[in-house]
C-alpha positions as CSV (number, residue, x, y, z in Angstrom):
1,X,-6.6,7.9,4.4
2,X,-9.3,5.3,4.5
3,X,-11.9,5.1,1.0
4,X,-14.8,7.2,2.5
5,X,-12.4,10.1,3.6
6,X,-11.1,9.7,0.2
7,X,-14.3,10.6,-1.8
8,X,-15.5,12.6,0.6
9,X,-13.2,14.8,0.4
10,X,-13.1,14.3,-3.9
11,X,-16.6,15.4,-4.0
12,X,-15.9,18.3,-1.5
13,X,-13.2,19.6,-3.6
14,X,-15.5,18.8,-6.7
15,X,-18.3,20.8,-5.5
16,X,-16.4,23.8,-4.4
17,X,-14.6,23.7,-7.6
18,X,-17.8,23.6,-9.7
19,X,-19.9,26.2,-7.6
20,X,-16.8,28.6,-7.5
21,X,-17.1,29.0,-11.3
22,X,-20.6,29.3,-11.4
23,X,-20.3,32.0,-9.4
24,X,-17.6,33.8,-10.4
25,X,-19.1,33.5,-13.9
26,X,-22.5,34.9,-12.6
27,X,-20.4,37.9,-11.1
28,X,-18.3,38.3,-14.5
29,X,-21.8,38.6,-16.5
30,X,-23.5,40.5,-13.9
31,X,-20.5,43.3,-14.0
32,X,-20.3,43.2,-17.5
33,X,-24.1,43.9,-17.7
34,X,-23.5,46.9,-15.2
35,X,-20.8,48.5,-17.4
36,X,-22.9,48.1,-20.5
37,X,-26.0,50.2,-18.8
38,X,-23.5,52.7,-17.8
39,X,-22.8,53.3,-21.6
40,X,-26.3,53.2,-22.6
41,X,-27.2,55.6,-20.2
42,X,-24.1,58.0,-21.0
43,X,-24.6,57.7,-24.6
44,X,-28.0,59.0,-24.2
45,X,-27.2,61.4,-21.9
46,X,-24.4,62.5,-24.2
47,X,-26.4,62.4,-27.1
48,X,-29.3,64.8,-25.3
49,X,-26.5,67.2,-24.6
50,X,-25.0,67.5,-28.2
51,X,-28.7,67.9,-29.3
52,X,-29.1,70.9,-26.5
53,X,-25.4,73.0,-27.9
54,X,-26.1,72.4,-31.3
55,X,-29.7,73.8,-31.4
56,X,-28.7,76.8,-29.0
57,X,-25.0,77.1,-31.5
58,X,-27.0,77.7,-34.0
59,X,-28.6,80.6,-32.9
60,X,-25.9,81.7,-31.7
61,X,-27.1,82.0,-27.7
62,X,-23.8,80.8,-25.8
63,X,-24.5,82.5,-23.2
64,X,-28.0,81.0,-22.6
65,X,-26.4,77.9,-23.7
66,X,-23.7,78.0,-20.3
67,X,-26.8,78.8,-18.2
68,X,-28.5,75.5,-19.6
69,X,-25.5,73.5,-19.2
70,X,-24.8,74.8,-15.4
71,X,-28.5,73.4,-14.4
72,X,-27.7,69.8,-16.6
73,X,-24.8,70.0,-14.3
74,X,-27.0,70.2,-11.6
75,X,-29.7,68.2,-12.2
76,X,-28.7,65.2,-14.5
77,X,-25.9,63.8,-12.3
78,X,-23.3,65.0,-14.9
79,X,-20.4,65.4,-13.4
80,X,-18.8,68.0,-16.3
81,X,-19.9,69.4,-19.8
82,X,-17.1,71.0,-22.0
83,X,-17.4,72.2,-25.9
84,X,-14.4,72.6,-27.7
85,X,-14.0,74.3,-31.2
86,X,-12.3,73.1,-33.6
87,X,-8.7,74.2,-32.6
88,X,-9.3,72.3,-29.7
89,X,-9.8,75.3,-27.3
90,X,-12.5,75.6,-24.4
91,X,-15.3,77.6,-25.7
92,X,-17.5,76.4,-22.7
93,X,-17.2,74.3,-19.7
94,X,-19.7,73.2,-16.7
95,X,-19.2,71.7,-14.1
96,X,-19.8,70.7,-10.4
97,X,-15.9,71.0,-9.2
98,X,-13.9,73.7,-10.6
99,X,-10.5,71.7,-9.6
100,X,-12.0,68.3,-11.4
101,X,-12.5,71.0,-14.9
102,X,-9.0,72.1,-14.2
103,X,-7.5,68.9,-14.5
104,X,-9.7,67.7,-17.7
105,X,-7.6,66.8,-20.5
106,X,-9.1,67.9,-24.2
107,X,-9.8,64.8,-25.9
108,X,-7.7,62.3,-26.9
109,X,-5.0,63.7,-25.7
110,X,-4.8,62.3,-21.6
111,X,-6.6,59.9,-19.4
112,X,-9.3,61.5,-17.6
113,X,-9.1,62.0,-13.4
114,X,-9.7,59.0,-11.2
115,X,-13.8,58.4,-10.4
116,X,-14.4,60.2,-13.9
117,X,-15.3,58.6,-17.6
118,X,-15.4,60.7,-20.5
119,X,-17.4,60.2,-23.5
120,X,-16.9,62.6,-26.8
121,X,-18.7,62.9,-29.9
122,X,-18.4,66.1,-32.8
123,X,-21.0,68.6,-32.5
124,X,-21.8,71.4,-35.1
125,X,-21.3,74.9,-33.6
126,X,-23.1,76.8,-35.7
127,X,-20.8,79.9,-37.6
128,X,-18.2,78.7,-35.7
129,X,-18.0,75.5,-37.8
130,X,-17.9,71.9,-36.1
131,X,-16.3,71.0,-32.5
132,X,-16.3,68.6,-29.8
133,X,-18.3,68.2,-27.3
134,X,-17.1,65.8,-24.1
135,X,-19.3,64.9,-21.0
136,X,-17.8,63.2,-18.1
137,X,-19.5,60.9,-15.4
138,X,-18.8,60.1,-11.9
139,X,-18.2,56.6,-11.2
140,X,-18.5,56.2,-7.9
141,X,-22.4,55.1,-8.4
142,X,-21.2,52.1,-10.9
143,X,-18.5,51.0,-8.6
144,X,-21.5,50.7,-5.8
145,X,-22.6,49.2,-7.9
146,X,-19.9,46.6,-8.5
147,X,-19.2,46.0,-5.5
148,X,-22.4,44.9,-4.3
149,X,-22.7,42.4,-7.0
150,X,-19.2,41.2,-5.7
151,X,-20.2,41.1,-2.3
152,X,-23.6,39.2,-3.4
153,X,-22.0,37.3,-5.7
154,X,-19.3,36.0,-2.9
155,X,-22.0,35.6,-0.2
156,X,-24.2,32.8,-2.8
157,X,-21.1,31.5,-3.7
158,X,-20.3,30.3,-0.3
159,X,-23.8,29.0,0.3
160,X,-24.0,27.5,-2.6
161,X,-20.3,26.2,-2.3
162,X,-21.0,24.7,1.8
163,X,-24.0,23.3,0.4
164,X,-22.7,21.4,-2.8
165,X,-19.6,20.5,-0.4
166,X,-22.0,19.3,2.1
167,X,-23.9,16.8,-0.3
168,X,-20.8,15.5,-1.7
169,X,-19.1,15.0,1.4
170,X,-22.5,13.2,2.5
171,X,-22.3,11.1,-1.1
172,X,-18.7,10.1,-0.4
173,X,-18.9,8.6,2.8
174,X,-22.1,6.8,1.9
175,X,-20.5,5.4,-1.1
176,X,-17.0,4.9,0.8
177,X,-18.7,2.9,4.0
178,X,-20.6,1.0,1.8
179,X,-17.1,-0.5,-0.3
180,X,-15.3,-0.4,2.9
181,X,-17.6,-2.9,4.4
182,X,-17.0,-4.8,1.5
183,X,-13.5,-4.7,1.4
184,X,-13.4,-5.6,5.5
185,X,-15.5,-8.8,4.7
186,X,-12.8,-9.4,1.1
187,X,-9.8,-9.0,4.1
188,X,-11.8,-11.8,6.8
189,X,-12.7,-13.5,4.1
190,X,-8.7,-14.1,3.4
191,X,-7.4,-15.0,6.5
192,X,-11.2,-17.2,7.6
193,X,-12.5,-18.3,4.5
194,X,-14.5,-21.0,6.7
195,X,-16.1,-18.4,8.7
196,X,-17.6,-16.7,5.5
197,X,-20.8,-15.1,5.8
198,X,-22.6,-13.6,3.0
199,X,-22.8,-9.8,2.7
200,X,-25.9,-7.9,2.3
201,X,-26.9,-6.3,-1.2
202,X,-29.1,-3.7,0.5
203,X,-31.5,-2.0,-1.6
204,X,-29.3,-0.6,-4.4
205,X,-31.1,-3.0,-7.2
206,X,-28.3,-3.0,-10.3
207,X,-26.1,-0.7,-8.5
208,X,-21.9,-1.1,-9.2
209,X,-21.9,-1.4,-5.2
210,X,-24.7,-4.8,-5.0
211,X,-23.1,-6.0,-8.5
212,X,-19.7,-6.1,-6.3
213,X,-21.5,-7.3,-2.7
214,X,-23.5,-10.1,-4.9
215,X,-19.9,-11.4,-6.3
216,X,-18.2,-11.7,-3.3
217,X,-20.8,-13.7,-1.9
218,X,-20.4,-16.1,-4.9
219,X,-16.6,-15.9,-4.1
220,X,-17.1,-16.6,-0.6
221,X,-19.3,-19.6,-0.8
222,X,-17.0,-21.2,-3.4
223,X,-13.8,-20.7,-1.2
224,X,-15.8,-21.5,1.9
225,X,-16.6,-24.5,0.0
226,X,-12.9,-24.9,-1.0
227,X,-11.5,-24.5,2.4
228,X,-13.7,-26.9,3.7
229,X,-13.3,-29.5,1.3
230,X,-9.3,-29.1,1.9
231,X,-9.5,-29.4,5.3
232,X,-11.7,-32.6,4.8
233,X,-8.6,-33.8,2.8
234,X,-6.0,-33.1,5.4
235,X,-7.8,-34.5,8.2
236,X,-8.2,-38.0,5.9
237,X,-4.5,-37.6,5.1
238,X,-3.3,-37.3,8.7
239,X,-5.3,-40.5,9.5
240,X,-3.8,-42.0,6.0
241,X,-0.8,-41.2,7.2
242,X,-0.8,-42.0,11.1
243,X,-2.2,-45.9,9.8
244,X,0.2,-46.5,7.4
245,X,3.1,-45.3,9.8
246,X,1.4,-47.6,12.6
247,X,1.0,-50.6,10.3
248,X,4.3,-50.0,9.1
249,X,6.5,-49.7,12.3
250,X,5.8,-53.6,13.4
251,X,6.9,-55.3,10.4
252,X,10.0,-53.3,10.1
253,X,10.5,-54.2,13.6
254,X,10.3,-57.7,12.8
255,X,12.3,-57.5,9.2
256,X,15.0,-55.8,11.8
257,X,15.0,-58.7,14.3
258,X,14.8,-60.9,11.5
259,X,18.3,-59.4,9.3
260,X,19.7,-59.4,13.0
261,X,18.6,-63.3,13.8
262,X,20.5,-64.3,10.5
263,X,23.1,-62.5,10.4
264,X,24.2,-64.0,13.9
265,X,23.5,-67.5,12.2
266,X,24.9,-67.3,9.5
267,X,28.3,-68.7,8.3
268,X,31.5,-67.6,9.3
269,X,34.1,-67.9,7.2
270,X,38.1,-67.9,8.9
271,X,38.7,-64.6,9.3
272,X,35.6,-64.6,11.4
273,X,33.1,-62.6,8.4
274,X,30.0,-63.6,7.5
275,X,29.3,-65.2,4.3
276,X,27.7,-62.4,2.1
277,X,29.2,-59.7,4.7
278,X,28.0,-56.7,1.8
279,X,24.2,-58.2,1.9
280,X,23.7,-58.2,5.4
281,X,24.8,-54.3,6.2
282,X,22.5,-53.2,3.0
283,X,20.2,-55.0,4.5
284,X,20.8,-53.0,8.1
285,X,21.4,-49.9,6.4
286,X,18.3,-49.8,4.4
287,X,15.9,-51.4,7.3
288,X,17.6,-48.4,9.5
289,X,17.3,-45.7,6.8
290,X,13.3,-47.0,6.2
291,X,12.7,-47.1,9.6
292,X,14.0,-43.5,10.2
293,X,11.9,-42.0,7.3
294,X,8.5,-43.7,9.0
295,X,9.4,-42.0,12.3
296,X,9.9,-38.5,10.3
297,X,6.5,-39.2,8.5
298,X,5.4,-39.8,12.1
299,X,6.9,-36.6,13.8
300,X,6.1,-34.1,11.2
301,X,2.3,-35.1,11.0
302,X,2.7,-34.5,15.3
303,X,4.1,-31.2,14.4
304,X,1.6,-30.3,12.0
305,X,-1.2,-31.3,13.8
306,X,-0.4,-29.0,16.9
307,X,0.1,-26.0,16.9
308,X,1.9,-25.6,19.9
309,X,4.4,-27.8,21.8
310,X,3.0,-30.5,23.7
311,X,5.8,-30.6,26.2
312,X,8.3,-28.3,27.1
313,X,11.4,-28.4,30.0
314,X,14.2,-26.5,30.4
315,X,17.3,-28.7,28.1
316,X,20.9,-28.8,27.6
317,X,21.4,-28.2,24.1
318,X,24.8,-29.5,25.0
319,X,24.2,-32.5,26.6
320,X,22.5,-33.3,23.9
321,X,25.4,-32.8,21.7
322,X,27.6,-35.1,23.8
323,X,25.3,-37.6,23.8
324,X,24.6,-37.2,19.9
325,X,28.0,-37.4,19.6
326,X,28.9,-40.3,21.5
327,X,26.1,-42.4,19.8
328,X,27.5,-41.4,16.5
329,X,30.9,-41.9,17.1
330,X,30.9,-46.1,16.4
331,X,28.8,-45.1,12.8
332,X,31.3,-43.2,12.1
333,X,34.0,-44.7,12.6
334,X,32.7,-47.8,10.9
335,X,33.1,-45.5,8.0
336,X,36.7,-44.4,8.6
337,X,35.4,-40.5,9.3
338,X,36.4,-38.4,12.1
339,X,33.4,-37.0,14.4
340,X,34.6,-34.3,16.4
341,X,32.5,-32.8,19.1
342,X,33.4,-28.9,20.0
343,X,31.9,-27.4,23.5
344,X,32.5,-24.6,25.8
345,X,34.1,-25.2,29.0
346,X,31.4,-23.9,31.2
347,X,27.6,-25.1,30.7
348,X,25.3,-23.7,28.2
349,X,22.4,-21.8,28.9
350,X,19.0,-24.1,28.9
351,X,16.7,-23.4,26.2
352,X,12.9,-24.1,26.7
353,X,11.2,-27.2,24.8
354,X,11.1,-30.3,23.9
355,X,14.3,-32.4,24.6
356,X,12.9,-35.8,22.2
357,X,12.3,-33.8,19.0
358,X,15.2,-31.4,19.8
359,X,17.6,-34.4,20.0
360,X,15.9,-35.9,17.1
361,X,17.4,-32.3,15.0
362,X,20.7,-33.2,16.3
363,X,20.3,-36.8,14.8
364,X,18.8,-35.9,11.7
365,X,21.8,-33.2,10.9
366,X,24.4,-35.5,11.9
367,X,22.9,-38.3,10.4
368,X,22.9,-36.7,7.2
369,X,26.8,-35.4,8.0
370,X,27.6,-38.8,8.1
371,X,25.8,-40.0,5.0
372,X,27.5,-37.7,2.6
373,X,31.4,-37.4,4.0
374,X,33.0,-39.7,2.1
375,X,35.6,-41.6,4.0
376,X,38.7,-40.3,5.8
377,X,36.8,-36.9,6.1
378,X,35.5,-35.1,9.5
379,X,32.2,-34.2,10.7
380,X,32.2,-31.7,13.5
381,X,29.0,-31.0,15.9
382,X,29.7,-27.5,18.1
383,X,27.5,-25.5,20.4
384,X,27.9,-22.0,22.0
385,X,26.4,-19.2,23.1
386,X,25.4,-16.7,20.9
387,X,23.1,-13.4,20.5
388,X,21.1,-14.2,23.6
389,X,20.6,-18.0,22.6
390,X,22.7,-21.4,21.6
391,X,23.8,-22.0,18.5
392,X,24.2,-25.3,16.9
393,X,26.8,-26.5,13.8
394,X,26.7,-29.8,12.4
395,X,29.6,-29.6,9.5
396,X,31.1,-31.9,6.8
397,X,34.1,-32.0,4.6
398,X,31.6,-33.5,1.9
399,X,30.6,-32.3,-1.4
400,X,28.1,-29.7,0.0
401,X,24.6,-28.1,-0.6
402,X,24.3,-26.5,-3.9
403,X,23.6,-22.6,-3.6
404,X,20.7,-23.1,-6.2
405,X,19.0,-25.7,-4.2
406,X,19.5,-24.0,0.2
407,X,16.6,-21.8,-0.8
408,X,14.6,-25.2,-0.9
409,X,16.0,-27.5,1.0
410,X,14.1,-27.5,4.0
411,X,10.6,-27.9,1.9
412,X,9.2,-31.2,2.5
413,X,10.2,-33.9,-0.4
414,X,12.7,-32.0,-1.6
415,X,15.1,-33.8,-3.6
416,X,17.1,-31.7,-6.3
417,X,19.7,-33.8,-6.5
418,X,20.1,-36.5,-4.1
419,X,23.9,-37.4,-5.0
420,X,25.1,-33.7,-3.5
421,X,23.9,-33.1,0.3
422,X,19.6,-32.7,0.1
423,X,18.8,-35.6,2.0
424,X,16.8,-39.0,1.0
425,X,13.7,-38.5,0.5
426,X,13.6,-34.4,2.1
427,X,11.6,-35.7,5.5
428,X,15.0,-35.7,7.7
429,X,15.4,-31.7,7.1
430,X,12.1,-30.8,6.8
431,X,10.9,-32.3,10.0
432,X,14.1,-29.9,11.3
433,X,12.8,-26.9,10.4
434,X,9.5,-27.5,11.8
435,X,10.9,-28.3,15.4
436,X,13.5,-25.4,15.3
437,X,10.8,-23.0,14.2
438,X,7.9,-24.3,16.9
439,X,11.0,-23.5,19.1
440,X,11.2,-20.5,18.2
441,X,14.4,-20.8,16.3
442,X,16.1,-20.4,13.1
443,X,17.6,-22.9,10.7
444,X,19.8,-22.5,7.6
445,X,22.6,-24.1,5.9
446,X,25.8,-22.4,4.6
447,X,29.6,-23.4,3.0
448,X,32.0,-25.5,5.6
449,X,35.6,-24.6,5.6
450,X,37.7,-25.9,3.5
451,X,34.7,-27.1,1.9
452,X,31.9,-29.3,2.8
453,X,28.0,-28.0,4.1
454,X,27.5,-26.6,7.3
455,X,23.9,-27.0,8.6
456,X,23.5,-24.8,11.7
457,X,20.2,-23.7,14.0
458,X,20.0,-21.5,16.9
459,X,16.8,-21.4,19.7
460,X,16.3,-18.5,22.3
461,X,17.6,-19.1,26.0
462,X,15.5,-20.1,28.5
């Protein structure tokens, strides 16, 4: 439910709540008003009457006083007028029902009939010593009564209730559009920072709401500011590192030619080795190694400058893997290891991309096989087809990829501990991830059987 729905509805609910007990304490009080005029007027009335039997009791005139009580009957809206001695037995009784003075009970001694209240007081009878006199009322007039108040009390209570519930609907969504904008420019403002633009503080003067609008504008300008600043730094590192790559590929090409010029120079002893055999193939190993990192600087800053693939074809993933595997093959067995290359009999499905950088994963994974298999152990490269795609294995009988560092391995400069299997200088596998993943692919690294690392990636069919 979105913010102005939210307290909209709280203030709906809020006003209802608070106009409902109004009322229905304005109906309480007005009932309880209506009940105590009903006693006031019966305890007159009853009082009137007690005055009428005792002055005509004392003359002893019952029979003019029955005549007296039949017209009260009549004429003050009493409903029925008993006297009781003081035995408790009926010396008179009036009334406008016969049935209703049948079913009287003397008092205290029953509840009266339905639509009938009863008041009793004592009343002196004259020679016949001191009784009780009871009156009873209809009630049909009070419950009217009641009910109108009910009826009038339900009927403002609504009005008043729609009303309230109208205004705080009204408050809540102009309260809950005006954070909502505010959180829609916090959200943009996340994912554009540079396209900031300030929000207005309308006229709410020292309002919560323009105390909130005025600090995200101060938040926005700074990150605007930020963004902008970073992106200034990128840019200049790109170009930092696109020079230095340039300026660095022609003299290793030369220190290359160079190791290569001497080495077939220099002198040969009789079994046909160079003098100082160990110093030239450091020297060929580390030009090589340095000359791979630069292209890896060089590819990833490509990769992360695009953000899409500048060319794609349809490729062999394992025709790559031959020929991988057949450039390899010499390396390794310079280094007394096994490479073994595993392919299906029938051809792989094409996957859509980039054949140079895709070969350069291959390289990169086998390169790093080869590094860290120490000799006499195997290094196998594999492809098949799998869940709609190929999937690649480069695997080593060396010491492996610590479970503590795979979650990390791919990160660019990595290097938890370069004597297990992390890479040089975390550029080889980092620029692998980024080609797998523009590919549309997935990379990871897992245990080789017996032991060993087993670096594998698959990328969707063509």
């Amino acid at each position: 439910m979105r913010l102005s729905q939210s307290l909209a509805l709280t203030f709906f609910l809020f006003g209802a709540l608070i106009t409902g007990g109004l009322v229905a304490r304005h109906v309480t009080q007005a009932r309880a008003e209506a009940y105590a005029r009903t006693r006031r007027l019966g305890a007159v009335t009853l009082e009137a009457v007690r005055s009428l039997v005792q002055a005509q009791a004392r003359q002893g005139r019952f029979l003019e006083l029955g005549r007296d009580l039949s017209g009260l009957v009549r004429l003050a809206d009493v409903a029925t007028v008993v006297v009781y001695d003081g035995r408790g037995r009926r010396l008179l009784a009036r009334g406008d029902d016969a049935a209703l003075l049948a079913r009287l009970p003397p008092p205290g001694r029953g509840a009266p009939p339905d639509g009938i209240y009863l008041a009793s007081t004592s009343v002196a009878l004259g020679a016949r010593g001191r009784g009780t006199l009871q009156v009873g009322f209809r009630t049909a007039s009070l419950e009217e009564r009641l009910r109108r108040i009910a009826a009038e009390g339900v009927q403002a209570g609504v009005t008043a209730s729609l009303a309230l519930a109208l205004a705080g609907w009204l408050i809540g969504l102009f309260a809950g559009e005006r954070i909502e904008r505010v959180v829609a420019r916090i959200e943009k403002l996340s994912a554009e920072p540079e396209r900031f633009r300030p929000l207005s503080r309308g006229s709410g003067g020292d309002s919560e709401v323009s105390r909130l609008a005025a600090a995200f504008n101060r938040m926005g300008a700074r990150l605007k500011a930020a963004t902008e600043a970073r992106r200034r730094l990128e840019e200049e590192r790109r170009e930092l590192t696109a020079m230095l790559v340039h300026d660095l590929k022609t003299p290793l090409t030369v220190i290359r030619s160079g190791v290569s010029l001497l080495g077939e120079i220099a002198p040969r002893g009789p079994d046909g080795r160079r003098e100082h055999e160990r110093t030239y193939e450091l020297l060929e190993l580390s030009t090589e190694r340095l000359q791979r990192m630069v292209e890896d600087v060089l590819q990833l800053a490509k990769l992360e400058e695009a953000s899409e693939l500048k060319r794609e074809e349809d490729v062999a993933l394992d025709e790559l893997a031959r020929a991988c595997a057949k450039d390899f093959a010499l390396v390794a067995g310079g280094r007394r290891q096994t490479l073994a290359l595993e392919l299906p009999e029938t051809p792989l499905a094409p996957v859509r991309g980039d054949g140079r950088l895709l070969r350069r994963v291959l390289d990169n994974l086998v390169h790093n096989a080869v590094e860290h298999t120490p000799p006499g152990g195997t290094i196998t490269l594999s492809a098949r087809a799998e869940g709609g795609g190929v999937l690649v294995e480069v695997s080593d009988s060396g010491p492996g990829v610590p479970p503590e560092a795979r979650a990390e391995v791919f990160r660019k400069f990595f290097q938890k501990d370069v004597k297990r299997h992390v890479g040089n200088v975390g550029l080889g596998l980092a620029l692998c991830e980024k080609v797998v993943t523009r590919h549309g692919g997935t990379i990871g690294v897992g245990d080789a059987r017996p032991r060993g690392a087993r670096f594998y990636f698959s990328i969707p069919a063509a």
